[in-house]
N, C-alpha and C positions, 0 to 999 in steps of 0.2 A: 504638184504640191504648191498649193497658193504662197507660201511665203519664201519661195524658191522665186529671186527674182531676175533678169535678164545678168544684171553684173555678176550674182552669186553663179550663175550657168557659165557665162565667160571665164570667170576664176575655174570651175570647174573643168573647161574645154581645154585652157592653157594649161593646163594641170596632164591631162590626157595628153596631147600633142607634144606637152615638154617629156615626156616618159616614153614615146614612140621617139622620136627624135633621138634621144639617150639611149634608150636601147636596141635602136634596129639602124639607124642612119647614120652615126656616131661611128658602132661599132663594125671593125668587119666582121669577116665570116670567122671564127676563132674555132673550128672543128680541126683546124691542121696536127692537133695530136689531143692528146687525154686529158694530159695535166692543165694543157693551156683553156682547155674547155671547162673543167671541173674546179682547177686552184689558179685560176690566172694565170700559170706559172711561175706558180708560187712569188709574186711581186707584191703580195697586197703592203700597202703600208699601214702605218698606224691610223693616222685620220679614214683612212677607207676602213678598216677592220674594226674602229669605233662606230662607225656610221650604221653598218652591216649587218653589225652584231645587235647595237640595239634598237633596231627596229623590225628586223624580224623575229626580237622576243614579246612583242605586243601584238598580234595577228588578233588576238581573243581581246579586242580592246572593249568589243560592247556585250560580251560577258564580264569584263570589270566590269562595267557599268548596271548589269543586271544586279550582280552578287553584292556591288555596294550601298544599291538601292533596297535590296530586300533583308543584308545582315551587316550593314555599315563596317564600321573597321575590319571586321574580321577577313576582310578582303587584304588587305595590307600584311594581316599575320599570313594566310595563307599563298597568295600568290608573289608575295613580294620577300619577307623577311627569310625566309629559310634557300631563297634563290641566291642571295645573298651571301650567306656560307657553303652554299656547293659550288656555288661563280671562282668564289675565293677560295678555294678548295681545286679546283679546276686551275687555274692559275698557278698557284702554286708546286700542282705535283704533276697534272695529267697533259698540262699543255708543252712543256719542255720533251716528254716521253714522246709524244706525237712529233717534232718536227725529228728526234731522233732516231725514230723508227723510219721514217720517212715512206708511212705509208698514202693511198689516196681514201682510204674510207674505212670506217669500223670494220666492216665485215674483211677489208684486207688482214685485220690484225688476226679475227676468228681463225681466218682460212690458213694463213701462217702457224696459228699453234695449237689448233685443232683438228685442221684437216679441211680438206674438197667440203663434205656435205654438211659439216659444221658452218662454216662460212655460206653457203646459198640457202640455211635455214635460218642465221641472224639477218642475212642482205633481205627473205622477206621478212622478219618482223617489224624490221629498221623500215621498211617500204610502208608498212601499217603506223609504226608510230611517227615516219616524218609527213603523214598524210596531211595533205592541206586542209582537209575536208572541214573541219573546225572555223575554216578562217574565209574559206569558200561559203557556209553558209551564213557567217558574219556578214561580208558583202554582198549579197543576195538577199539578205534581208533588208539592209539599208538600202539597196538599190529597189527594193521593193516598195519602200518607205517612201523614198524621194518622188520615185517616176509611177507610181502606181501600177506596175506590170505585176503579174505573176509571178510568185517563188518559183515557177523550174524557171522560167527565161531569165530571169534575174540571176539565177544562179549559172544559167548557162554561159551571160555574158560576162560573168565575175569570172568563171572561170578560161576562156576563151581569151579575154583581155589581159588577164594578168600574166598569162605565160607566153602569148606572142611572142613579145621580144625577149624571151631566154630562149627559144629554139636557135637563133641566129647568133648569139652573145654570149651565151654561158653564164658562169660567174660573175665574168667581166659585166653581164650588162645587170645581173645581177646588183652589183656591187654600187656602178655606177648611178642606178636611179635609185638604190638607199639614201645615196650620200641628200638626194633632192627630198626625199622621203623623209629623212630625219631634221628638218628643216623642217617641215609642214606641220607634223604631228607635234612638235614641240611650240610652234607658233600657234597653234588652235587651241591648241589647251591652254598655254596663260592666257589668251584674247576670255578664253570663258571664263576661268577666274575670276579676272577681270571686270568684265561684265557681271558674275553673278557678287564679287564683293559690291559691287555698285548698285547693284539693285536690291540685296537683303541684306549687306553687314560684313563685318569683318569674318573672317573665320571660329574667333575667339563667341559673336556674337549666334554664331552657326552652331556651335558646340554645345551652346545654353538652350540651344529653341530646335532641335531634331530629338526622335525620340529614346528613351535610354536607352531601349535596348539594340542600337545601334551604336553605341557604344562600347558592348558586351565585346570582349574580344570573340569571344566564341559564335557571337551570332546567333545565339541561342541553338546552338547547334551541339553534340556531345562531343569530348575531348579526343574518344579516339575517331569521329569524322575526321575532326580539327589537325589532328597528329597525319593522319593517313597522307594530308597534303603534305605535309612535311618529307615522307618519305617520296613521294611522288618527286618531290623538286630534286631527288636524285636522279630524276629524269634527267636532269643536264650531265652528265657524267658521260648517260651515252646518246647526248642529244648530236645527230648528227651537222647541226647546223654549226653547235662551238666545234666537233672536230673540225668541220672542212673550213672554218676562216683561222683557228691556227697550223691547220695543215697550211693554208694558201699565205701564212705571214711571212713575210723579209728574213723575219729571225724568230729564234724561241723569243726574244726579250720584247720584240716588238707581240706577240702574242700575250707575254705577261703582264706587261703595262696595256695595253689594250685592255684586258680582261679588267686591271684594277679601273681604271679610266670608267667602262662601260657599267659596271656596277654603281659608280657616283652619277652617272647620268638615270638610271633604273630607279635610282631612291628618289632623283629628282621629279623623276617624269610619274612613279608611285604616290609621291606627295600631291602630285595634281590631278591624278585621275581620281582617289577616293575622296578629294575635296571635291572634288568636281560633282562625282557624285552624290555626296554627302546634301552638294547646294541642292541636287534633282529631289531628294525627297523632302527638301524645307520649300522649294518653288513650284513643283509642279504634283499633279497626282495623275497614273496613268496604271492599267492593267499589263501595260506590255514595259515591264523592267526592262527589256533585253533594250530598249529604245531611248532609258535614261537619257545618254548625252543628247544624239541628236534633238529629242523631245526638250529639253533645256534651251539648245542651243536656239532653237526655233523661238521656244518663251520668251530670250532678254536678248537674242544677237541683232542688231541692225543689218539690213541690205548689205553685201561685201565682205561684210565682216560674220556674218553664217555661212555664206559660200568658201570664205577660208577653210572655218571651221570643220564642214563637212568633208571639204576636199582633205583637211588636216587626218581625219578620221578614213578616209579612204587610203590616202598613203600607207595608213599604220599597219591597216589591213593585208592592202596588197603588197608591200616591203614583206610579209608573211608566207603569203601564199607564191610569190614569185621562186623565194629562195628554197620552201619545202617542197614545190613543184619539182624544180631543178635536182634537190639533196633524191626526193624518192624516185624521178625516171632514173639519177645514175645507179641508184641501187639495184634497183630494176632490170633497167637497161645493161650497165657494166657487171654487176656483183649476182647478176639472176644468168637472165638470155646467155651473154657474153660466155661468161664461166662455163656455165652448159654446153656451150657450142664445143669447147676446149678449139677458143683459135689459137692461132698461128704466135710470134711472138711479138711478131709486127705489125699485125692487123689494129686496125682503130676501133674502136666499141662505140664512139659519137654516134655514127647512124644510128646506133643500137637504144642509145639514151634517148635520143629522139623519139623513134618510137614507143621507147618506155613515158615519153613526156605524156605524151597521147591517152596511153593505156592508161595512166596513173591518174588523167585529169578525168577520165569517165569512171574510176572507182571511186575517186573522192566525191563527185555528183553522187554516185549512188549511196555511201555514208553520210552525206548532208543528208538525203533526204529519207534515209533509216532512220538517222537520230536525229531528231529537229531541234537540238541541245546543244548550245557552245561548249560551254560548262560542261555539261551532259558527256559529249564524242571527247574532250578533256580529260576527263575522269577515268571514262571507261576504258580508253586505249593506255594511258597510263596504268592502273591500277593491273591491266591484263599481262600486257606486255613487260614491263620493266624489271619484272622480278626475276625473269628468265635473260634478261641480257645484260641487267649491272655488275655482276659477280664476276661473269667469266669475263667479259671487256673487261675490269680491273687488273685482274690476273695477267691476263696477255700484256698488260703493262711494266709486271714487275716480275713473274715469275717465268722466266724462258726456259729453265730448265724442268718444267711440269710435264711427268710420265701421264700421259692419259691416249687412251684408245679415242679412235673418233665415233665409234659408236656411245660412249660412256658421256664424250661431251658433247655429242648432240643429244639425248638423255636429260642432260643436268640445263643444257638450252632451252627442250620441251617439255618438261614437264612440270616446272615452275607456270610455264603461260597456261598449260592445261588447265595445272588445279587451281590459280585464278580464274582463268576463265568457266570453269563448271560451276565452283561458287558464285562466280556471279550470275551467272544461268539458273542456279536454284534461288538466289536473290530475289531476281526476276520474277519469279512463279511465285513465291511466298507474300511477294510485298516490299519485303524488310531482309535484311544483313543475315544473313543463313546465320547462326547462332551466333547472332548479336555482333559479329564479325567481319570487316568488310574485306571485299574480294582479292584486297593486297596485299595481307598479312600470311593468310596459308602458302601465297606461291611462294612469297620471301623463306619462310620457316623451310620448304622443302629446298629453295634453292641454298641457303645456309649448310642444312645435312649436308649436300651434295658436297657440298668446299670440304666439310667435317671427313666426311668420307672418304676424299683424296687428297688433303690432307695426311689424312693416317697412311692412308694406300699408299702414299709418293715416301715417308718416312720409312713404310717397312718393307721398302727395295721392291717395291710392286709395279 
């Protein structure tokens, strides 16, 4: 790419080398037991658990950039303001439950009050929703963008590079090339600010010169798409990424201030991505939205100061893909294989994650490139999945003494993801929202009954 220049390459290379160095030469071998491989052992502190947390919730940075190009704020309601009350919402009630149970993973809680085949049907749903594969084609794209190779090799090496050093590290190395990670994407984004106030105007003058209907909260889009996201951000509830760093905190307190901390950073770094955005559709015009930022940055950044940028844009990515790599082999790996095996009480399941790392990095390749959709593989794993595992994960947090068979709650687990997922199969075929309804409303409604139902059931001595 011509305006990719020898310094911006360098910035990028030290960028590379400082994240090998962090997480393979740094760290030792941390497989000597479970926890220390999965939760650090349990040490994380607060500055690490800020760092961690919010940069692996930006993986889908240049599908912001798509969504704010093409439906302006409505990006800000949907992917930001409703994360915002479930974050605090999580903080509040779910993160203190968590270091009291003192489990290592969602599906430990299933399998505790459900049963065996309860728990290794949520460890694979948990394996589909913490799929990298969303953030893998993000990087793959850009990497496409930059060096002009091909989508699979680009995605080959997105994927390839970003999990190296978790095989050898864990968490730990996880953890420790966020902290470098969340440094980057924060300094590239006000550098573009920056530059783009300088080059068209204030924000105030940005607001007056884009077009209305970018402005529309809705995006010109209908209220119940609009809503649907809403529910979707209850995705965090059983996002395995907030269990396992307040699984892995000092204390429940350092979890709770973490959580509130991380949220005033989210609103900060939300304020600069849809401006950011906002500047891409007053400065530049291009058919490929998914490109917004870089395409921007390329427009008004000087030599050094785009090579930041990018490199900024690549941390946010891969700080994503590193830590869902990690969260879906140990589901995999420990909460699938492992369980199955029914080992010993002493045996290590690490080898086991490992090769779950492997297996999980060639299924996200094949979802990249099924759905060639950031936004898109977002949507649809959300909307399928979630309905079937919010309800009971809540439960297992508050009600321990819940009568249920483990046929009944595996049932009330699959058949919410079913009847999303058939509706959205008949979507598919039609065009459009099977009767004007999108695919996350029927699983929810059935997984509701199910609660209603054992609910009554658990009252009347059943």
């Amino acid at each position: 790419m011509s305006h990719f220049h020898f310094l911006d390459w360098a910035i990028l290379a030290a960028y590379a080398a400082g994240l090998i160095w962090i997480g393979i030469f740094r760290l030792k071998d941390q497989s000597a037991s479970q926890e220390e491989f999965i939760l650090s052992g349990r040490r994380l502190s607060l500055g690490g658990f800020v760092a961690t947390l919010v940069t692996t919730w930006y993986g889908a940075i240049l599908g912001v950039g798509e969504n704010t190009f093409l439906y302006g704020i409505q990006t800000w309601l949907i992917f930001a303001l409703p994360y915002y009350g479930f974050a605090l919402g999580y903080a509040i009630w779910i993160a203190p439950k968590i270091r009291e149970k003192k489990f290592l993973s969602i599906p430990d809680h299933f399998r505790s009050t459900y049963g065996e085949n309860a728990g290794i049907i949520s460890a694979l749903f948990i394996t589909f929703l913490a799929s990298p594969a969303p953030y893998i084609l993000s990087m793959g794209i850009l990497l496409q963008f930059l060096f002009g190779i091909t989508l699979g090799v680009a995605l080959l090496i997105s994927t390839i590079f970003s999990v190296i050093y978790v095989w050898n590290g864990g968490f730990s190395a996880v953890v420790k090339t966020d902290i470098l990670q969340f440094i980057l994407m924060f300094v590239g984004f006000f550098l573009l600010i920056g530059f783009s106030w300088n080059e068209f105007g204030s924000p105030a003058v940005l607001i007056n010169s884009i077009p209305e209907s970018h402005l529309d909260p809705l995006g010109g889009n209908t209220a119940q798409y609009v809503l649907v996201w809403f529910f979707i951000a209850a995705w965090t509830f059983v996002d395995p990424g907030f269990y396992q760093r307040c699984a892995a905190a000092k204390s429940p307190e350092t979890a709770k201030k973490g959580l509130l901390i991380s949220i005033g950073f989210w609103a900060v770094f939300d304020c600069l991505t849809v401006l950011s955005g906002l500047y891409a559709v007053a400065l530049i015009q291009t058919d490929q939205p998914l490109l917004s930022f870089p395409l921007l940055g390329t427009h008004i950044l000087p030599i050094g100061i785009f090579g930041l940028f990018i490199t900024g844009i690549l941390a946010t990515i891969m700080s994503t893909i590193d830590s869902l790599s990690l969260i879906s082999a140990i589901t995999f790996g420990r909460d699938i294989l492992w369980r199955i095996q029914r080992p010993q009480t002493n045996s290590n399941p690490v080898p086991l994650v490992r090769k779950g790392l492997v297996i999980i990095s060639f299924l996200s390749l094949f979802l990249a490139f099924a759905v060639p959709s950031v936004v898109g593989l977002f949507y649809i794993i959300g909307s399928v999945l979630i309905p079937g595992l919010i309800l009971p994960f809540v439960i297992t947090l508050w009600n321990e003494k819940i009568s249920l068979s483990e046929r009944l709650a595996s049932l009330w687990i699959v058949t919410p993801v079913g009847v999303s997922l058939g509706w959205f199969g008949i979507s598919q075929l039609s065009g459009q929202p099977f009767m004007g309804i999108e695919p996350f409303y029927p699983g929810m409604v059935i997984s509701f009954l199910f609660l209603l139902f054992i609910i009554i059931r658990t009252n009347n001595g059943h």
